[in-house]
C-alpha positions as CSV (number, residue, x, y, z in Angstrom):
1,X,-40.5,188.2,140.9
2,X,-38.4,190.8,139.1
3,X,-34.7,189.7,138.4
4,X,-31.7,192.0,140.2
5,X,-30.5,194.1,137.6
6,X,-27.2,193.9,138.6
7,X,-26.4,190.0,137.2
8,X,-25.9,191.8,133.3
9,X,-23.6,194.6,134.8
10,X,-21.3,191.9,136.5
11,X,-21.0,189.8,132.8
12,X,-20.9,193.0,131.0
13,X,-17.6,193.9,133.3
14,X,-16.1,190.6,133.2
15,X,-16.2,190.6,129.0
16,X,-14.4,194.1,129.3
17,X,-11.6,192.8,131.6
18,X,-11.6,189.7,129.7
19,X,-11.1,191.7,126.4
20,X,-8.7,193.6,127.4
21,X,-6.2,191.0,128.6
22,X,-6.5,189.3,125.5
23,X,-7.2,191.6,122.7
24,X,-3.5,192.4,122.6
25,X,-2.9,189.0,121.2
26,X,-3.7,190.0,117.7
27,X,-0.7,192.1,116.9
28,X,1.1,188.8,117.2
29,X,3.6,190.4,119.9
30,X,2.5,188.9,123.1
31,X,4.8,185.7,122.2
32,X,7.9,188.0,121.6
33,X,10.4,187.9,124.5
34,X,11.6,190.5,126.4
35,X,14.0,193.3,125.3
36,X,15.9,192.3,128.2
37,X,15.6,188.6,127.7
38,X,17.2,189.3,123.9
39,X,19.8,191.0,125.3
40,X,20.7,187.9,127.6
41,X,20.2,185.5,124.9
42,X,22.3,187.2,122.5
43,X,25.6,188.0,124.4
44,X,25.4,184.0,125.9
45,X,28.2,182.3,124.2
46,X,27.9,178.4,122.8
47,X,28.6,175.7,124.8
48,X,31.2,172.9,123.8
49,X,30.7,170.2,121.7
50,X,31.5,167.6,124.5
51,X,29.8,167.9,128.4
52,X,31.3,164.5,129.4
53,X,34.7,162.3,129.4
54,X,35.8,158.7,128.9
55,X,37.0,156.7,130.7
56,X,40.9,157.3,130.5
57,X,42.0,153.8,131.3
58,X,39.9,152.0,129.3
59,X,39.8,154.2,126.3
60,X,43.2,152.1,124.4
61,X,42.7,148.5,122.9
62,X,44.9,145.8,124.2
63,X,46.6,145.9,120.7
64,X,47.6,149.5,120.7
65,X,48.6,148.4,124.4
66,X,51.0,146.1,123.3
67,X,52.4,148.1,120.5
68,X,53.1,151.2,122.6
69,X,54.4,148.6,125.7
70,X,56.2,146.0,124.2
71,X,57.3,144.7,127.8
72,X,53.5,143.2,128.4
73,X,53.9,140.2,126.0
74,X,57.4,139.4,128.1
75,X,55.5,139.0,131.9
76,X,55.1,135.4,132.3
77,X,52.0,135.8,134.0
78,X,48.5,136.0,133.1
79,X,47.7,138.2,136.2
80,X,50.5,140.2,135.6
81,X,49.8,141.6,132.2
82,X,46.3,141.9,133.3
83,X,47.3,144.0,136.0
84,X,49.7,145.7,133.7
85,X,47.7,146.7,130.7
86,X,44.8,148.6,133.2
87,X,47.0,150.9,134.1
88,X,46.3,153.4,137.1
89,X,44.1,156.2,136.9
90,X,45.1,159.9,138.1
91,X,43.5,161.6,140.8
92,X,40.8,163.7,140.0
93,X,37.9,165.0,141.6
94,X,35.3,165.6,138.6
95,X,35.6,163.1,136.4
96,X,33.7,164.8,133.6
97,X,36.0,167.7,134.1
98,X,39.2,165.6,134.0
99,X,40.5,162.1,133.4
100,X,43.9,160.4,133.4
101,X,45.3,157.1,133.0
102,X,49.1,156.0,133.4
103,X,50.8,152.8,132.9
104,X,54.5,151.3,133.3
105,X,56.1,148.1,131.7
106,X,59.5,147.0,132.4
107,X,61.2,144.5,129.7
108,X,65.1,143.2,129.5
109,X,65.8,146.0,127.5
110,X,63.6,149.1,128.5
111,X,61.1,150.9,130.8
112,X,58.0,152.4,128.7
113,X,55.5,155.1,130.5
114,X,52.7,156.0,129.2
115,X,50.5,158.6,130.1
116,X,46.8,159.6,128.7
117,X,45.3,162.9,129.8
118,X,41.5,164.5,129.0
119,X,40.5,167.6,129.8
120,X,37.1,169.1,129.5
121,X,37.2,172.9,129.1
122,X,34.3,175.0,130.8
123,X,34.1,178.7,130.2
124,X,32.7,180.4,133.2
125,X,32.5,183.9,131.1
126,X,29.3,183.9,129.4
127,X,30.6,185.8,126.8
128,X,33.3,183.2,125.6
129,X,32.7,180.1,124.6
130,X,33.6,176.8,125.7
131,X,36.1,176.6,122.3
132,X,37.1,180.0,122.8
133,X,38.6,179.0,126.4
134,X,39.8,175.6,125.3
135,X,41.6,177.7,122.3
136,X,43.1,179.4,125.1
137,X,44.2,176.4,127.2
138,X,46.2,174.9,124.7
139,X,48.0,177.9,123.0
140,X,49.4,177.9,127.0
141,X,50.5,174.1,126.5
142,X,51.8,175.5,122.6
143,X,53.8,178.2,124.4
144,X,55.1,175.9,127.5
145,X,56.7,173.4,124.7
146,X,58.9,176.1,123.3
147,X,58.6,174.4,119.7
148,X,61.9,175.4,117.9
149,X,62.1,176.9,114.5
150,X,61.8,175.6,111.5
151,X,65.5,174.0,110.8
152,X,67.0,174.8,107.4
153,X,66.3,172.3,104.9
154,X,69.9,170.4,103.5
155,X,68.7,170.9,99.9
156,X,68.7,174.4,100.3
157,X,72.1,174.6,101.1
158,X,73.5,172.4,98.4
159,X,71.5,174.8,96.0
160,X,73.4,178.1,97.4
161,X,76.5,175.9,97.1
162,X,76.4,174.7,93.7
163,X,76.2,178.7,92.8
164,X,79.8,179.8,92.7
165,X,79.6,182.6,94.3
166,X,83.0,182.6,95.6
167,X,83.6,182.0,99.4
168,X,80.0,183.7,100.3
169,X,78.2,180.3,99.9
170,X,78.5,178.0,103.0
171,X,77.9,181.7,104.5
172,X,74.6,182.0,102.7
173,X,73.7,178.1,103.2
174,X,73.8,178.6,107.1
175,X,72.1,181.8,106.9
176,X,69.4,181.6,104.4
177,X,67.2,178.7,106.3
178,X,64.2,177.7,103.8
179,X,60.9,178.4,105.7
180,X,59.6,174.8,104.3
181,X,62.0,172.9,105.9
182,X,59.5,172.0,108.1
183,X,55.8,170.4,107.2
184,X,54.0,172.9,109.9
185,X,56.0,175.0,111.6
186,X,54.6,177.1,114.8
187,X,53.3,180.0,115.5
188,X,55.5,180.0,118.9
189,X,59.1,179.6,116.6
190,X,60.8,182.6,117.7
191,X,61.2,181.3,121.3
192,X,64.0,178.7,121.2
193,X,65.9,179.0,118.1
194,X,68.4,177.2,118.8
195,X,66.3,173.8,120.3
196,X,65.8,172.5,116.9
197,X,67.4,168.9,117.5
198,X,65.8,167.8,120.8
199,X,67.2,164.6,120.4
200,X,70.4,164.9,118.6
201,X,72.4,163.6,121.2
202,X,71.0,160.4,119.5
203,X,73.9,160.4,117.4
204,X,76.6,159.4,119.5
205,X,75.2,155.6,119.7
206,X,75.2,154.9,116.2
207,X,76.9,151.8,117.0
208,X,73.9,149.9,118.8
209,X,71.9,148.1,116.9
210,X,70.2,144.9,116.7
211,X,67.7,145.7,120.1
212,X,64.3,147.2,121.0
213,X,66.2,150.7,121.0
214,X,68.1,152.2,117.9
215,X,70.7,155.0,117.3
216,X,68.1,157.6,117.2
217,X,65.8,159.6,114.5
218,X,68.5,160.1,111.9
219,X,70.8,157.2,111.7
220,X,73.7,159.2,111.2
221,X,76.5,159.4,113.6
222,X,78.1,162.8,114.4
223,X,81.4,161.5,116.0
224,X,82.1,164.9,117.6
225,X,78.8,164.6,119.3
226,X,77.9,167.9,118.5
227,X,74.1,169.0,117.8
228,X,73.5,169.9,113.8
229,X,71.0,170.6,111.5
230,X,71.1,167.9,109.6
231,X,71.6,165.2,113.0
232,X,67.3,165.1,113.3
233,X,65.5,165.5,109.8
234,X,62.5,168.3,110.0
235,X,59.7,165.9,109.7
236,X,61.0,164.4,113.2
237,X,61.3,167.9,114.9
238,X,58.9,169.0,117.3
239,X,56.2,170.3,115.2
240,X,52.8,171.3,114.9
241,X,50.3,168.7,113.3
242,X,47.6,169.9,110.6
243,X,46.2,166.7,110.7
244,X,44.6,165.8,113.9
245,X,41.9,167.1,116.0
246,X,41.2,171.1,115.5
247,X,45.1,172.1,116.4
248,X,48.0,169.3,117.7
249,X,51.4,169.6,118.1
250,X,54.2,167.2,118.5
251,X,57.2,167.2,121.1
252,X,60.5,164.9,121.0
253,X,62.9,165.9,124.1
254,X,66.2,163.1,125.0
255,X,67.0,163.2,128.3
256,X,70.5,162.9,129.7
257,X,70.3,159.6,130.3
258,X,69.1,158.6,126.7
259,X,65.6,158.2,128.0
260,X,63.3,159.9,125.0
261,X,59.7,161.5,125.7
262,X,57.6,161.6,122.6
263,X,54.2,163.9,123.6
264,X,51.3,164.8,121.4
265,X,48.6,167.3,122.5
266,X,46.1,167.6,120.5
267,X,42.7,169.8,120.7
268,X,38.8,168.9,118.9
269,X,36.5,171.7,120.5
270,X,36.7,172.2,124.2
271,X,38.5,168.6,125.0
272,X,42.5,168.7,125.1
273,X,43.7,165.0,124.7
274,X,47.3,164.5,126.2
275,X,49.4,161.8,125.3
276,X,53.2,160.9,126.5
277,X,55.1,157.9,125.8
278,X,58.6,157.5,127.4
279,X,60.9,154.8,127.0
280,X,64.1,154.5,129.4
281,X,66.8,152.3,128.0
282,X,68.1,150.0,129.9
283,X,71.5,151.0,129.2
284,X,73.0,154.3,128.5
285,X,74.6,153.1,125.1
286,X,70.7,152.5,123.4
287,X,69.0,155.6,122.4
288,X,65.4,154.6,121.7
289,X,64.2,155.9,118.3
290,X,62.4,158.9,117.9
291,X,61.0,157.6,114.0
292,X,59.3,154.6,116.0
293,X,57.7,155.9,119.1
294,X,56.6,159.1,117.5
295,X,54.8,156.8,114.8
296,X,53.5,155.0,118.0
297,X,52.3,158.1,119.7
298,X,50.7,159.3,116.7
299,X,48.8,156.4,115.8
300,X,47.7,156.0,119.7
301,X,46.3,160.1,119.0
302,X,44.7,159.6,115.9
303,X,42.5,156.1,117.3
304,X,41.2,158.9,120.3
305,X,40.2,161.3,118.1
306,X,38.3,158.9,115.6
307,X,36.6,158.2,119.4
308,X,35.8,161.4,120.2
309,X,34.1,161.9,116.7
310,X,32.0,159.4,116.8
């Protein structure tokens, strides 16, 4: 019996359609995406380096504990310190997003708070990037801290008065400050020119010594209790730092009640770490030193950093 004729027709059809879904392949363009893909793709902005947090309370060593809160080697009970050095974490409702741990130790001689902060920043613009945003973020905390000028440096003015130039030099050696007075300076300066010594009340308890708490960052005494230049040397001012994270700065405020806030915020890509240390004397005649807890603060800044790098 003669075949159907119409078997060869049907293949013959199938080869054509099959061929000319695939043929296009050889131009080497059917893997290229599409014009409107490349678009997307190219205006998407990077994410940040880091999509999670620590844990804030557990993220300092009971050594650094101790150093920043002297009062935990003074409770007389095991519990106690135990309770003490976990400190108490800070509501939050996305831990990945933020995280905060505070802790309070009372001694015979002072109070110390401290307070650690992370925060994650997340760009919702695909266009900027999660660094971009967290850039943004902490120039806000830069511009909220008010950082003060760059104070005039006391060699300086011993230069312009060595000159003779009649009576115009203690004029010229309050006038002329020298721009390297301090070892960073900020870019924020021209806001409070005249909050350069944060803690110069400091000076008026020169004569307490010999306790936990000192006369204050300069160890001079001013006995007219009146702020100067020379009261708090530059390298304790409140400063920027060009030595930790991507950008830090420094803050040293006294309160009224000679209780001294050290803070440093520093930034590496889109996490801002936070960290204040406090210390209320437990009289009004001891002025904690600013030299000593801003070492402390520091050194507690730089050991999170070295974490986050790894």
């Amino acid at each position: 019996m003669q075949r159907k004729a119409y078997v060869p027709g049907v293949a013959v059809l199938l080869a054509a359609v099959l061929t000319a879904c695939t043929g296009s392949g050889d131009d080497g363009t059917q893997d290229d995406p599409r014009p409107g893909e490349v678009t997307a793709s190219a205006s998407t902005a990077q994410p940040g380096r880091y999509d999670t947090l620590p844990e804030a309370c557990g993220s300092i060593d009971d050594d650094t504990l101790e150093a920043l809160l002297p009062g935990l080697k003074q409770l007389p009970d095991a519990e106690q310190r135990e309770e003490a050095s976990e400190g108490r974490a800070t509501l939050t409702y996305d831990t990945d997003r933020k995280a905060g741990c505070r802790w309070k130790v009372e001694s015979p001689t002072a109070t110390d708070y401290l307070f650690v902060d992370f925060e994650r920043v997340v760009s919702f613009d695909g266009a900027v990037s999660d660094d971009s945003k967290a850039q943004e973020v902490y120039g806000g905390k830069v511009e909220a801290a008010d950082l003060p000028e760059p104070s005039p440096s006391t060699t300086a003015g011993d230069d312009e008065g060595d000159e003779g130039n009649g009576g115009e030099g203690d004029g010229d050696s309050s006038a002329a400050p020298s721009p390297s007075a301090s070892p960073s300076g900020s870019s924020k300066s021209s806001k409070a020119p005249n909050k350069a010594p944060k803690s110069a009340d400091s000076s008026v308890s020169s004569e307490s010594s010999g306790s936990s708490t000192s006369s204050g960052s300069s160890g001079s005494s001013d006995a007219s209790g009146s702020p100067s230049a020379s009261a708090t040397p530059a390298s304790l001012q409140p400063r920027t730092l060009d030595d930790l994270g991507d950008e830090a700065f420094l803050d040293d405020a006294l309160g009224t009640s000679r209780q001294r806030t050290v803070t440093v915020v520093f930034r590496t890509s889109n996490v801002i770490v936070t960290v204040e240390y406090e210390e209320q004397p437990a009289t009004t005649t001891d002025v904690p030193d600013s030299e000593e807890m801003q070492d402390r603060a520091r050194n507690l800044a730089e050991l999170l950093a070295e974490a986050f790098d790894e």
